[in-house]
C-alpha positions in Angstrom: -106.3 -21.9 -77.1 -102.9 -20.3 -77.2 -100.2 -21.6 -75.2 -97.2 -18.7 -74.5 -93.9 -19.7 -75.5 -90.8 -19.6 -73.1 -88.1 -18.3 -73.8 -85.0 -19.5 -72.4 -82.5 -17.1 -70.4 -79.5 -17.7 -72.8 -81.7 -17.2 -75.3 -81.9 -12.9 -75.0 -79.3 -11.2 -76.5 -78.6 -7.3 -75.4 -79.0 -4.7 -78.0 -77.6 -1.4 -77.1 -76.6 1.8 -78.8 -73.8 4.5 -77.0 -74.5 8.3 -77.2 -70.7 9.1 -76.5 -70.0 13.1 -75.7 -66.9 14.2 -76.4 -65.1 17.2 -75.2 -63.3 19.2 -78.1 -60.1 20.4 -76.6 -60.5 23.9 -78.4 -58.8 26.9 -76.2 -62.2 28.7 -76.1 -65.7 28.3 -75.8 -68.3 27.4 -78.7 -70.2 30.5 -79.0 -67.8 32.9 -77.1 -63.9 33.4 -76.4 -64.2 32.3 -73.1 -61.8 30.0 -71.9 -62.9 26.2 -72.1 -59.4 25.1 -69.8 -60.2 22.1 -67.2 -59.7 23.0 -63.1 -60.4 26.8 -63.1 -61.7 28.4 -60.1 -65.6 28.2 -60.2 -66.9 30.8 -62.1 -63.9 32.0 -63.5 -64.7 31.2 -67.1 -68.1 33.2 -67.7 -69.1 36.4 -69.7 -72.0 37.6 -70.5 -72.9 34.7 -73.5 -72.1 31.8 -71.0 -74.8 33.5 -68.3 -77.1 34.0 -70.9 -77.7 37.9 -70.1 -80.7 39.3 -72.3 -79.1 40.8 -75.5 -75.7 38.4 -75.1 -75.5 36.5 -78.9 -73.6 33.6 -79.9 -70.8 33.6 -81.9 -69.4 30.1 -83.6 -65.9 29.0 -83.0 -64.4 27.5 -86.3 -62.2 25.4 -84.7 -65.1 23.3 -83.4 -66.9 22.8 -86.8 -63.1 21.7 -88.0 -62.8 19.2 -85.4 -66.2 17.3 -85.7 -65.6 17.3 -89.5 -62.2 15.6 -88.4 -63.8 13.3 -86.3 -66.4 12.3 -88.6 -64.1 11.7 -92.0 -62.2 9.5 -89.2 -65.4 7.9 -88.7 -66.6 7.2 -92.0 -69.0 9.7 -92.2 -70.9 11.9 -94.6 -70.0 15.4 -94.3 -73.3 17.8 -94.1 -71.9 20.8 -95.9 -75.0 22.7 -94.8 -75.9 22.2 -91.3 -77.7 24.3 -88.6 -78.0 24.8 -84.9 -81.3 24.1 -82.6 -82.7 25.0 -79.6 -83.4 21.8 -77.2 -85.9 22.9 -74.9 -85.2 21.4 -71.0 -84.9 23.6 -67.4 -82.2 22.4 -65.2 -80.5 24.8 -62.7 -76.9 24.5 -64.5 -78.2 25.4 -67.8 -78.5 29.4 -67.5 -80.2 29.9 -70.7 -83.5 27.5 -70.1 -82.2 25.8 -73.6 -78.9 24.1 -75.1 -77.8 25.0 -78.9 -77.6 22.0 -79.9 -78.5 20.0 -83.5 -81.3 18.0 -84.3 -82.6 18.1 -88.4 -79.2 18.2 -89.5 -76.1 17.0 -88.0 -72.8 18.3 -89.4 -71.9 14.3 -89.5 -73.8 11.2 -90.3 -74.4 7.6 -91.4 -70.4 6.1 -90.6 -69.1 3.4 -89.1 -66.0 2.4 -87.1 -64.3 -1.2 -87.1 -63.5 -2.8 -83.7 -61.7 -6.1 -83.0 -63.0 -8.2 -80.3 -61.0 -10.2 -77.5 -61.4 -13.5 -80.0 -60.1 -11.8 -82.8 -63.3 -11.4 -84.4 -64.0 -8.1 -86.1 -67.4 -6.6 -85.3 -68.9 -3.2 -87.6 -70.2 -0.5 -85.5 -72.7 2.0 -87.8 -71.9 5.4 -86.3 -76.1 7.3 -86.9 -74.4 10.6 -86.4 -72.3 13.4 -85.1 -73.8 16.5 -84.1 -72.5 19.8 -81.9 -73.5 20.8 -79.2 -72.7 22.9 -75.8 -72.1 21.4 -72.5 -74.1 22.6 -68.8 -73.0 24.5 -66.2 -72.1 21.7 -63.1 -74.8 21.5 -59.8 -73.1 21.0 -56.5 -74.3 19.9 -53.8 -71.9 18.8 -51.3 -70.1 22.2 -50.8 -72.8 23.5 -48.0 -75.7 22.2 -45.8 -78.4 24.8 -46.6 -77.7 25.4 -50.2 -76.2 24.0 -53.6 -73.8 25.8 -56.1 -73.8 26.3 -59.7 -70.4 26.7 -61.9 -71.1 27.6 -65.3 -67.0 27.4 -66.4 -68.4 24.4 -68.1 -71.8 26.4 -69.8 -70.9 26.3 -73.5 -67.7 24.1 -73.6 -67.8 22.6 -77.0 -68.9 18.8 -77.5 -70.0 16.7 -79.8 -72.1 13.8 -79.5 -71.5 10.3 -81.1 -74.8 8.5 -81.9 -73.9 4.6 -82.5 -76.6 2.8 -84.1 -77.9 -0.2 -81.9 -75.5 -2.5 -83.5 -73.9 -3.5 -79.8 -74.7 -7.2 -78.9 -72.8 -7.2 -75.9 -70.4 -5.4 -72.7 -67.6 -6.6 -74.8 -68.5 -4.4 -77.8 -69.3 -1.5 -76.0 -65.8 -1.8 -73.9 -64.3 -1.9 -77.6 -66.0 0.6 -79.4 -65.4 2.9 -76.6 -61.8 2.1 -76.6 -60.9 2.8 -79.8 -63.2 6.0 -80.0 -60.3 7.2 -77.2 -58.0 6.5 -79.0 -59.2 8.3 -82.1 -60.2 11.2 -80.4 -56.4 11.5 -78.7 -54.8 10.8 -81.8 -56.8 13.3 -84.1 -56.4 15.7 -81.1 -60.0 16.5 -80.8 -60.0 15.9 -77.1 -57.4 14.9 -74.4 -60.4 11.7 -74.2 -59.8 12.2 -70.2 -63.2 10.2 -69.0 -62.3 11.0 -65.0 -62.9 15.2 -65.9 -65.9 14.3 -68.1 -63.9 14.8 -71.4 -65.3 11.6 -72.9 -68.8 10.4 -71.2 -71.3 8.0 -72.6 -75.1 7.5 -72.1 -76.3 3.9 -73.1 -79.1 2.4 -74.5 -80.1 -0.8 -73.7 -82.8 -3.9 -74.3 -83.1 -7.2 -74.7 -85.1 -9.5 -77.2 -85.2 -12.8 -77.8 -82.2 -14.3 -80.0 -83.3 -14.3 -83.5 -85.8 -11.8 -83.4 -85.9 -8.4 -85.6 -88.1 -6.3 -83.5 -86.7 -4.1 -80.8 -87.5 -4.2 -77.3 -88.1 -1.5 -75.2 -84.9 0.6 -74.1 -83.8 2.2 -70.8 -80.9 5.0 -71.0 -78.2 4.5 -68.5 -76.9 8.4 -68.0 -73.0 9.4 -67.4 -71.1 6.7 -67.3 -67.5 8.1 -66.8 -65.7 4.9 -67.5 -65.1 2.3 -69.9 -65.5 -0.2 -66.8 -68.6 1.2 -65.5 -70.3 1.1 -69.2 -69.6 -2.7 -68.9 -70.9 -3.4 -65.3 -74.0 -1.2 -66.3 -74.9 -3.3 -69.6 -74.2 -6.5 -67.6 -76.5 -5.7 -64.8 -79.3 -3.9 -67.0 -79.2 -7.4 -69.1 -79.7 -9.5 -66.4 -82.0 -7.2 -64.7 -84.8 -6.7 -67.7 -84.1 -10.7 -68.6 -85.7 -10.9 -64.9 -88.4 -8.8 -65.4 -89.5 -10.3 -68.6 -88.9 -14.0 -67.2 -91.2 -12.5 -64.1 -94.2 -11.7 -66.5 -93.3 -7.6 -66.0 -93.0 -5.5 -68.9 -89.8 -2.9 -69.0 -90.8 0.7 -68.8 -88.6 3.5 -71.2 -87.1 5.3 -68.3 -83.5 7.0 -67.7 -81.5 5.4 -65.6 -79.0 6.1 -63.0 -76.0 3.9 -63.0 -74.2 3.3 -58.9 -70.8 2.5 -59.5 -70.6 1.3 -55.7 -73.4 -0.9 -56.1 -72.7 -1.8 -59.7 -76.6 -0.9 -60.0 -79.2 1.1 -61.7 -82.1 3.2 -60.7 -84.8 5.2 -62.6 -84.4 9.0 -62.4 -87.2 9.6 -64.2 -89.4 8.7 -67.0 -87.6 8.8 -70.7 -88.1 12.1 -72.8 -88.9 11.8 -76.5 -88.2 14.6 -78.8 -91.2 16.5 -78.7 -90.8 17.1 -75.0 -87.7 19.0 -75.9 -89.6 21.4 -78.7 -86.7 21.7 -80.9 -87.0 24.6 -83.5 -83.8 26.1 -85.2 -82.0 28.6 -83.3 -82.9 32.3 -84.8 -79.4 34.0 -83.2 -77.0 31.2 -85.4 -77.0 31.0 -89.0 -76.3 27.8 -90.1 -73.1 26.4 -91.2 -72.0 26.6 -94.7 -68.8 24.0 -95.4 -67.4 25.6 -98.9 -65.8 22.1 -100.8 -62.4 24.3 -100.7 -62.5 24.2 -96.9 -63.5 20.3 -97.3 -60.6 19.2 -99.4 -58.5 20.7 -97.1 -59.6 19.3 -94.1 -59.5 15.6 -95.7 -55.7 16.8 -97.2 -55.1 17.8 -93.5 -56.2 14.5 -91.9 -53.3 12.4 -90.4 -52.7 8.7 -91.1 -55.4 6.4 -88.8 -53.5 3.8 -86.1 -54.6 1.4 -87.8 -53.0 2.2 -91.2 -49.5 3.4 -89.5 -49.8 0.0 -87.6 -50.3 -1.8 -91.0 -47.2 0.2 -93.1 -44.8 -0.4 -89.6 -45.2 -4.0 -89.9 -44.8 -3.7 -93.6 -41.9 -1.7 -93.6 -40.3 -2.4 -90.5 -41.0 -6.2 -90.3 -42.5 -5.6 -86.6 -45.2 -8.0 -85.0 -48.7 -6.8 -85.1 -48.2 -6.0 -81.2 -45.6 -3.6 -81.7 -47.0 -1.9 -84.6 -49.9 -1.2 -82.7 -48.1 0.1 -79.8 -46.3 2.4 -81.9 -49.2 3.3 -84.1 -51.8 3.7 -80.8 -49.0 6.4 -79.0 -48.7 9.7 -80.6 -45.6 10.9 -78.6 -43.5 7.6 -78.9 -44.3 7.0 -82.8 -43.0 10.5 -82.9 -39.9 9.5 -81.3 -39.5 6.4 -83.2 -39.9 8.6 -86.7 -37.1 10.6 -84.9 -34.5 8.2 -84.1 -34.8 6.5 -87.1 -32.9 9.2 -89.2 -29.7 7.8 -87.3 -30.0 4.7 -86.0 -28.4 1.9 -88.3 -30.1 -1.1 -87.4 -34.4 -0.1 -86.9 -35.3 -3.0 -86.0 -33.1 -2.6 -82.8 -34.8 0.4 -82.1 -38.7 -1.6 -82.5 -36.8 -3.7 -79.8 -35.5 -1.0 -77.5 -38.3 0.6 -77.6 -40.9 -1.7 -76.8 -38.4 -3.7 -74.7 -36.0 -1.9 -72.5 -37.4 1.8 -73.1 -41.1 0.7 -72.4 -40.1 -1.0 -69.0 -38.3 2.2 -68.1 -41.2 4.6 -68.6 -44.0 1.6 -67.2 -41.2 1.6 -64.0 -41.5 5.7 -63.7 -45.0 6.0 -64.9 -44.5 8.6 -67.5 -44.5 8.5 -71.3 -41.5 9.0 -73.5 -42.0 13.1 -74.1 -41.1 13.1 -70.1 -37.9 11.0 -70.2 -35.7 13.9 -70.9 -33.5 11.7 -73.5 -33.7 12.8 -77.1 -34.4 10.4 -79.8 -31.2 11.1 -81.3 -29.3 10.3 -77.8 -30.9 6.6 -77.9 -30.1 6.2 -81.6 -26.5 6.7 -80.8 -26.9 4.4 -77.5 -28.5 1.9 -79.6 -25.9 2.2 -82.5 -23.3 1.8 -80.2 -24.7 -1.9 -78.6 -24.8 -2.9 -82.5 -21.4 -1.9 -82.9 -20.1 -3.4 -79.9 -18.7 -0.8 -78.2 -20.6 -1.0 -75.3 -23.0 -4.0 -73.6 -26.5 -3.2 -73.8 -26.0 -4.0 -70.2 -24.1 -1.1 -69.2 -25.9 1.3 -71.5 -29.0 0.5 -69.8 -28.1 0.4 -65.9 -25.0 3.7 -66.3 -25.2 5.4 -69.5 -28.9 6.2 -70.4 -29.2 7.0 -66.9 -26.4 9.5 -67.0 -27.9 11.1 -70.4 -31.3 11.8 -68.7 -31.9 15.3 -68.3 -28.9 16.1 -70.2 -30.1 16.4 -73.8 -27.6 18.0 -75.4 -25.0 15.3 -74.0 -23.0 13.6 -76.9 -24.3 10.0 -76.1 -20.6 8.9 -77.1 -18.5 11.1 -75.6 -20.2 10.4 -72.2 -19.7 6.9 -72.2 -16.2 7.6 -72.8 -16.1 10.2 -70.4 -17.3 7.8 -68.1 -15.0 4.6 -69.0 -18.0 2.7 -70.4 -17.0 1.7 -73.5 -15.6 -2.1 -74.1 -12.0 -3.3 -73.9 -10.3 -4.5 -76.9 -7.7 -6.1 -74.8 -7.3 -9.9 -75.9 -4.7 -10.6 -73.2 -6.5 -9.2 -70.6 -9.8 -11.1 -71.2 -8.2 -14.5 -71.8 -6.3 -14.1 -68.3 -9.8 -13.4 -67.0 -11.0 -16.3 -68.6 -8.1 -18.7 -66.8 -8.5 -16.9 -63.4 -12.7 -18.1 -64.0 -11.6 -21.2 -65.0 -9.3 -21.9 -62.4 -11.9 -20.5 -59.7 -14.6 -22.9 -61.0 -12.7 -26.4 -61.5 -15.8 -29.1 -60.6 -18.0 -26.5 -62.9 -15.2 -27.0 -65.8 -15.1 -30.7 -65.1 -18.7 -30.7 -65.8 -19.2 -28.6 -68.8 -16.2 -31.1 -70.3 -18.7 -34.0 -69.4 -21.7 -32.4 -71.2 -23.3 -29.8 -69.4 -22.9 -27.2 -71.5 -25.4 -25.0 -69.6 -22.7 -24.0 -67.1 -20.8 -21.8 -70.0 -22.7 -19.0 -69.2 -21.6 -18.9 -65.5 -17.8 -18.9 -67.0 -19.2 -15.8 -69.5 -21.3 -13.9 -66.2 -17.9 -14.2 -64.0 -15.6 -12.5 -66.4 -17.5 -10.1 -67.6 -18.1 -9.0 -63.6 -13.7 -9.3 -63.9 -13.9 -6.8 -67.1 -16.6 -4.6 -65.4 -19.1 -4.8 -67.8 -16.3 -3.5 -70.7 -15.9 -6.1 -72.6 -17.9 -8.1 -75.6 -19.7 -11.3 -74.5 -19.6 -13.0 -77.6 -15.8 -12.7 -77.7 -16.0 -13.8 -74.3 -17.9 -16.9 -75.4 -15.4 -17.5 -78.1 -11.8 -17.5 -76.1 -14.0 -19.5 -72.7 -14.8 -22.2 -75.6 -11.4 -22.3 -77.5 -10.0 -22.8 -73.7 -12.4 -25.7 -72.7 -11.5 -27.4 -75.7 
């Protein structure tokens, strides 16, 4: 007589795979010129090809076959120098042809992997199955009137590719990551903006559970649209705990597709999962299929920029940062740009790592913009910075009264406004030691107690002449004449 084992709640593990669509920021559509912009009045973007009108043919757009090859050397991919296009057979009222070219046999991108590190420091290997292309739907509405629902086809052939992870995720935390780097790959490659709140980056997931240690599968539900890296984690954490309850329950988990309420932080079938065959793929007779020369190849690997991860490693290297500020740099196009820019003036870089991810970064967190929006040049801050390291002016003034008077004004001599504008510091000896004896004579108990040990109370003395110099004047050699007094 068989007895059935139990198995223990903490004993599951989640095994999940993402399909991750990504919009490819081309100017035009797929298989027609056009346009593929965001926001456009509904049905603004359509011709003949997008509405599928008998006798309309497809035409490929280059720049998308470049841009998946981009993604997928970024990847770790192999490159399918002969790939095709298929027809994947499904009826919904946004897709105007009855079918979406699409690829199935042959992906232009497969077999790669991506590297993520986790909270703990732990770094987890993510095999990517494949990249293929593909062209987005039209967009259902059904909230613009009471009778009847609308259909915008701007969005019918928008170019996309599709990101097929294998089931190599274990948990919410490895999705959250993967997902997270994948935007920022896609930004800095400049594939797609990665803007999940206008669909530019959406993700289906896959998800099951088996019993820890086991090497069979269990059976998968599909969790459609998730428009946020957030929602992707509340989705894998309820469908965990929600098939672990089943199975505890002595239910068996049906394949289904899944809707995913963000308000609820639920799911709920939409209906019973496809396989391929319900789709009838067969190749599609109006494309012929792609043919990647190894001249066009070369080029597009010659053309690839330095990874984040990489430019992170050669900052530290060669600018002695901390792995933090590498990777700030290395993650933001615009401000490593910036960076690259000042240094071909400033003297000292590491002040520059330390403006910028200091005093610079507070600035643009305070306004909520990123450095290209600042409206000071690169060169304008070098000369700012160059003149704190000099000593010519406090790094307190150039912060609250000259930066701010250079905004805007980017052809401003950064020097020649701070002595337009009486910023620069005093050299006057006699004037800061009679500062120094009007403090100290101001501040007799405090000077009584610095004598007795508390040194602590200098910087008072240093804070209440520099208010007496307005800001002009060096605090070290403040320090040094309030210490040779005191003696």
């Amino acid at each position: 007589m068989s007895t059935k084992t139990e198995v223990s709640p903490s004993e599951y593990e989640l095994v999940s795979g993402l399909e991750i669509h990504v919009q490819l920021n081309t100017q035009t559509k797929i298989f027609s010129s056009d346009s593929a912009a965001f926001g456009a009045k509904g049905n603004a973007h359509i011709s003949a090809v997008s509405l599928a009108l008998p006798g309309a043919l497809p035409k490929l757009n280059k720049e998308v076959v470049a841009k998946a090859v981009r993604m997928g050397l970024a990847l770790n991919c192999s490159i399918n120098q002969v790939n095709y296009f298929d027809r994947k057979n499904y009826f919904y009222a946004d897709l105007p042809k009855g079918y979406q070219i699409t690829q199935d046999n042959q992906p232009i991108c497969q077999n790669g992997y991506l590297d993520v590190v986790l909270s703990n420091g732990e770094e987890k290997r993510i095999g990517i199955n494949r990249i293929h292309l593909e062209e987005d739907a039209g967009k259902s509405m059904h909230d613009q009137a009471d009778q009847y629902s609308f259909v915008d086809l701007n969005r019918a052939g928008v170019p996309l590719i599709e990101i097929v992870t294998e089931p190599d995720i274990r948990s919410a935390e490895e999705a959250s990551a993967l997902l997270t780097e994948m935007r920022k790959l896609v930004r800095h490659l400049d594939v797609s903006d990665g803007n999940m709140e206008e669909g530019s980056l959406r993700c289906d997931a896959n998800i099951s559970i088996r019993p820890k240690g086991s090497i069979e599968f269990g059976t998968r539900c599909e969790v459609k649209n998730l428009n946020s890296i957030r929602n992707v984690r509340r989705a894998m954490d309820f469908e965990f705990g929600r098939q672990k309850e089943v199975i505890e329950n002595g239910g068996q988990i049906i394949q289904s597709t899944l809707n995913f309420d963000a308000d609820q932080g639920t799911t709920s079938p939409m209906r019973s999962k496809e396989e391929a065959n319900d789709y009838r793929y067969f190749p599609d007779p109006d494309l012929p299929p792609i043919h990647i020369s190894d001249e066009w190849l070369a080029q597009l690997k010659f053309d690839m920029p330095a990874l984040p991860r990489e430019i992170a490693r050669n900052l530290q290297r060669d600018y002695h940062m901390n792995a933090a500020e590498a990777t700030m740099l290395a993650e933001d196009h615009e401000l490593l740009s910036y960076f690259n820019t000042a240094l071909e003036t400033v003297n000292q870089p590491k002040s520059l790592v330390n403006w910028l991810t200091g005093s610079i970064r507070a600035l643009l967190s305070e306004k909520g913009i990123g450095i290209a929006e600042l409206g000071l040049s690169a060169l304008q801050l070098a000369d700012v910075i160059n003149m704190v390291d000099d000593k010519r002016i406090t790094q307190q003034i150039a912060l609250q009264q000259l930066i701010p008077s250079l905004i805007g004004s980017e052809d401003t001599d950064a020097a020649a406004q701070a002595a337009t504008l009486n910023l620069l510091i005093t050299e006057n000896n006699a004037e800061l030691e009679g500062f120094a004896d009007e403090v100290l004579a101001k501040f007799e108990a405090q000077v009584q107690a610095y004598k007795k040990g508390k040194k602590g109370v200098l910087g008072l003395f240093v804070g209440e002449v520099m208010k007496l110099a307005k800001g002009k004047a060096d605090p070290q050699k403040i320090n040094q004449i309030l210490q040779e007094k005191l003696k």
